[in-house]
C-alpha positions, 0 to 999 in steps of 0.5 A: 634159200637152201643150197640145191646141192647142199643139196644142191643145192643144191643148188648146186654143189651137190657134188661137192657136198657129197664128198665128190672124187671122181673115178680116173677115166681109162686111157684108151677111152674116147669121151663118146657121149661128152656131147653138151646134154643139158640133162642132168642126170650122169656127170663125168669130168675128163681131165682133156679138153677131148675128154681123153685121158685120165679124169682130173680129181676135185681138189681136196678129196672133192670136199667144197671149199664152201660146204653148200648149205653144210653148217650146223644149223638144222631144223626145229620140228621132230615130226616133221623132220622124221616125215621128210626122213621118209620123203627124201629117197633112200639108194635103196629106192634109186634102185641103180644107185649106192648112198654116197655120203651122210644125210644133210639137216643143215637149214643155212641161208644162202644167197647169191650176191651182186657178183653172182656169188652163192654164199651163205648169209649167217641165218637160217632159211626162213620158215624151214623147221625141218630138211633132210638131204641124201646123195647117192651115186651110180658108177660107170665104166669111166666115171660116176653119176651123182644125185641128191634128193632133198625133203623141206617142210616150210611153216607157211605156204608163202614161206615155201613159194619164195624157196621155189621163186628164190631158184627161178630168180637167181637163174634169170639174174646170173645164169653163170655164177660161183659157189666157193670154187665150184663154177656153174654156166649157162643156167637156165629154166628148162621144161619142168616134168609133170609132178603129181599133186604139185601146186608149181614144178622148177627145173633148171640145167647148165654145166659146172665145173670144179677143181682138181687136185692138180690145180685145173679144172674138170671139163664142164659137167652137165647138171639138172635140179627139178624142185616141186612143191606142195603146199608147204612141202618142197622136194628137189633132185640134183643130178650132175651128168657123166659125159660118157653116159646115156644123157636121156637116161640120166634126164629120165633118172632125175624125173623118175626121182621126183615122180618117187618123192611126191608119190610120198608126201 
């Protein structure tokens, strides 16, 4: 299974696979919109539990203590990967959005374990011949949205059915779960926006949280990550919410992401 943060990857640590540092949040600001959204789509993290105060850093410049699907592994098919180089969407066609980091080809395994651990597993994802992963982000006034999209060819439809089915089983099995130091709560299946041409539609939300440089860690982030497949193509979106931003907004961002990717493929 890929990383929908790794993505991400992916599932899950997007953020931290970006690179994530978090903007300080001005004093004077009271965290207006910090109201548990589950949309995913603007992730802030405050540094109080009031969300006042000056935004905690992630620890290690916001690099994962795990790369979420990092690794040296990347995809076999040329022509395949410079297709998902053209599904996987550009800052350019985020439009509000500035790149945010460099593209992923990473094709490591990762799996969740029986202590609902998401740790790599020292293989390639089955049936994966080529990805490409790209973070973007958008900054606000306090603090930053982070997002990825991901384009994954598969050899086979089944191949690319267990990528999807992987994402469902794992959020009924630990809804609360770890990937290094990152910790993600209160995952679950959420109503899946209708994609175009898509044979099945995901979408999962819940809150994580990360360390910082000071040894805390940032108040609970909201987060949402939508994959859609079609045939044996997969794409996902990962974005995790800034509390002080427009939740709905951020929610309409990440439909509008993979509304963008399927028209592509």
């Amino acid at each position: 299974m890929t990383v929908r943060a790794r993505k991400l990857g992916l599932r899950v640590a997007a953020l931290a696979a970006a690179g994530l540092v978090l903007t300080a949040c001005n004093d004077d600001l009271t965290d207006a919109g910090a109201a548990p959204s589950t949309a995913a789509g603007s992730p802030t993290a405050s540094a109080s539990p009031t969300g006042k105060g000056k935004a905690k850093e992630p620890a290690n410049g916001g690099k994962p203590s795990t790369k979420p699907s990092g690794g040296t592994a990347t995809g076999t098919d040329k022509a395949a990967q410079a297709k998902m180089g053209k599904l996987a969407l550009t800052a350019a066609e985020w439009e509000t959005y500035a790149a945010d980091g460099d593209d992923s080809t990473s094709t490591d395994n990762y799996v969740m374990d029986k202590s609902c651990a998401n740790v790599p597993d020292g293989t390639a994802v089955k049936g994966l011949t080529a990805t490409v992963l790209r973070f973007v982000k958008q900054d606000h006034e306090s603090d930053t949205t982070f997002a990825s999209t991901e384009a994954d060819q598969f050899a086979s439809v089944a191949d690319a059915r267990q990528e999807v089915q992987a994402f469902r089983q794992n959020a009924q099995r630990c809804p609360n779960y770890t990937d290094g130091d990152d910790k993600y709560t209160g995952v679950h299946a959420g109503k899946a926006p209708a994609v175009p041409g898509a044979d099945e539609v995901y979408l999962d939300e819940g809150k994580a949280t990360y360390p910082t440089t000071d040894g805390g860690r940032t108040d609970p982030r909201d987060f949402v990550f939508i994959a859609a497949r079609k045939g044996t193509v997969v794409v996902k979106v990962f974005l995790d919410v800034d509390p002080n931003f427009n939740a709905a907004t951020s929610k309409d961002d990440a439909r509008a992401a993979i509304a963008k990717l399927a028209a592509k493929w």
